[in-house]
C-alpha positions in Angstrom: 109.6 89.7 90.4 110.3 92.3 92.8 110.3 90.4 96.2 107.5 91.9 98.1 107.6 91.2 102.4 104.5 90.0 104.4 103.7 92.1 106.4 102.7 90.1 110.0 100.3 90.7 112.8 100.2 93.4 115.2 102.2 95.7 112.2 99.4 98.9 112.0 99.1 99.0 108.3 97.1 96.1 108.9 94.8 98.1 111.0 94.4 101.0 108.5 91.4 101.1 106.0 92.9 100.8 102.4 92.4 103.2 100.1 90.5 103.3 96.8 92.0 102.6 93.7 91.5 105.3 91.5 93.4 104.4 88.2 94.3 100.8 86.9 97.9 101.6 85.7 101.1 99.7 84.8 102.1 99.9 88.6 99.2 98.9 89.8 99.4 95.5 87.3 102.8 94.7 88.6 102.0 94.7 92.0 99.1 92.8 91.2 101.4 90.0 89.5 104.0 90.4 92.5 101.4 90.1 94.5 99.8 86.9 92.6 103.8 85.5 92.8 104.6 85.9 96.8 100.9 84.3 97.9 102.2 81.6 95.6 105.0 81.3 97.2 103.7 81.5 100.6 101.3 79.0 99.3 98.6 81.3 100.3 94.9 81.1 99.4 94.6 85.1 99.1 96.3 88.4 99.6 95.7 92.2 100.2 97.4 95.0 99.4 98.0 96.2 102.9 99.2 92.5 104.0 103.0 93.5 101.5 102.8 96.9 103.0 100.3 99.1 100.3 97.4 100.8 101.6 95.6 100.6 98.9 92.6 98.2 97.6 93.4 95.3 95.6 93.2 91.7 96.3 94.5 88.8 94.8 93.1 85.2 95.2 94.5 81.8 94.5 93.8 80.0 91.3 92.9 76.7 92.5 89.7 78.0 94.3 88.5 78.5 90.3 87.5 76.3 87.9 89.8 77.9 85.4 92.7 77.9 87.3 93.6 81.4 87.1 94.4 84.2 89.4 91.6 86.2 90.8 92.6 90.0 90.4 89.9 92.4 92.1 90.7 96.1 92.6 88.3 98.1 94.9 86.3 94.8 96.1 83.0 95.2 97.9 80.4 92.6 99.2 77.4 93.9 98.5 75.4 90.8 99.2 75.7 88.2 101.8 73.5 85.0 102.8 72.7 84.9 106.5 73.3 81.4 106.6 76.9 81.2 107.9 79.5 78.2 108.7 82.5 78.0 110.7 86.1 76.7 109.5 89.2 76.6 110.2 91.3 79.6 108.7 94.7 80.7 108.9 96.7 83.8 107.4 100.0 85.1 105.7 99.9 87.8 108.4 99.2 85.7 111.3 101.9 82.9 110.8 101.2 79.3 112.2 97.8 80.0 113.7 94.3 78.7 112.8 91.3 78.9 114.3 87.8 78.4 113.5 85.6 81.7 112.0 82.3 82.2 111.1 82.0 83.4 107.7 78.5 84.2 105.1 78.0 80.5 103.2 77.4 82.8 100.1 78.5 86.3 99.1 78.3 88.7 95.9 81.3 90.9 95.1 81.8 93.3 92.8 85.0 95.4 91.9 86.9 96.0 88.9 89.2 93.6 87.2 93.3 94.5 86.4 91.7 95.1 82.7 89.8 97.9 84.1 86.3 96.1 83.8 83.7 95.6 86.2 83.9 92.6 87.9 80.3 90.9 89.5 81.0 87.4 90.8 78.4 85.1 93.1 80.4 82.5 95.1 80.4 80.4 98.0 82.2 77.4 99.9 86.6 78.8 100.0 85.7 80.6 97.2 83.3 83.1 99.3 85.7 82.8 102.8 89.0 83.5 100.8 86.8 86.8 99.8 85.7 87.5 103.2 88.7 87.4 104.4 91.0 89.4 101.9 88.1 92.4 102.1 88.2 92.6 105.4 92.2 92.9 105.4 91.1 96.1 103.1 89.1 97.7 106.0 91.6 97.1 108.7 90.2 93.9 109.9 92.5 90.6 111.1 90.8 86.9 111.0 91.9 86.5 114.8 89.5 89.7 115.4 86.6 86.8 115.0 87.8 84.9 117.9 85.7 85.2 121.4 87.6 87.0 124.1 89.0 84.2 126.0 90.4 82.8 122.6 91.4 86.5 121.9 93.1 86.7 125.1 94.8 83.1 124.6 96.2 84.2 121.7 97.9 87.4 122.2 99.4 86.2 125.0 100.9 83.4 123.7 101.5 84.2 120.2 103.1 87.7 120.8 105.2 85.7 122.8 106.4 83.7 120.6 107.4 86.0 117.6 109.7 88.0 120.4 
């Protein structure tokens, strides 16, 4: 494994959109896998691209929010469907170290992408499954849980956890 850094909160790549994946090649795989190994690590439930420093768009998701146990590799994800019915819980993030707060998120979503073997992925989930995806797309397009908070909470937080990563 080639040790790949989070990348933490208020660094600007996680404010840039990530750009398409055009081509599913070996390099592309081995950052998948790297990837797959450091949200392991961190005993994450998902990571993005952008969150180890690449702009691009691939996601991977942790295997114990599947049936089968295995990864979840999705390259160029998109919801294209979500239920209106949303719930609030508590999340937390490999970019935003040692805070959680409570988000509301779509119950239900439909994704579709590509998988790491170059096929097109469809997949209907909800419950972690359908936040973990939530969350990792909207790292793609720039977008930080804590960006979900009201503005007092907003305002709570920047000023105290800023503060405490000096």
């Amino acid at each position: 494994m080639s040790f790949l850094e989070i990348i933490t909160y208020p660094n600007p790549i996680l404010r840039k959109i990530a750009e398409p994946v055009t081509d599913v090649t070996d390099e592309i795989k081995k950052l998948s896998e790297n990837m797959v190994e450091r949200m392991n690590l961190a005993h994450g439930a998902g990571l993005a691209a952008n969150q180890v420093g690449v702009s691009l768009r691939l996601i991977v998701l942790d295997l114990q929010l599947k049936k089968d146990n295995k990864p979840l590799i999705v390259i160029n994800p998109l919801i294209v469907d979500k239920d209106s019915e949303e719930v609030s819980e508590e999340e937390g993030c490999l970019s935003v170290p040692k805070y959680y707060d409570y988000i509301k998120r779509s119950k239900k979503v439909l994704v579709k992408g590509i998988t790491i073997d170059g096929k097109a992925f469809e997949m209907e989930c909800e419950g972690h499954l359908a936040r973990a995806f939530q969350h990792e797309i909207d790292h793609l397009n720039g977008i930080v849980f804590i960006d979900y908070l009201s503005p007092v909470k907003k305002h709570i937080f920047k000023k105290h956890y800023l503060k405490n990563e000096k």
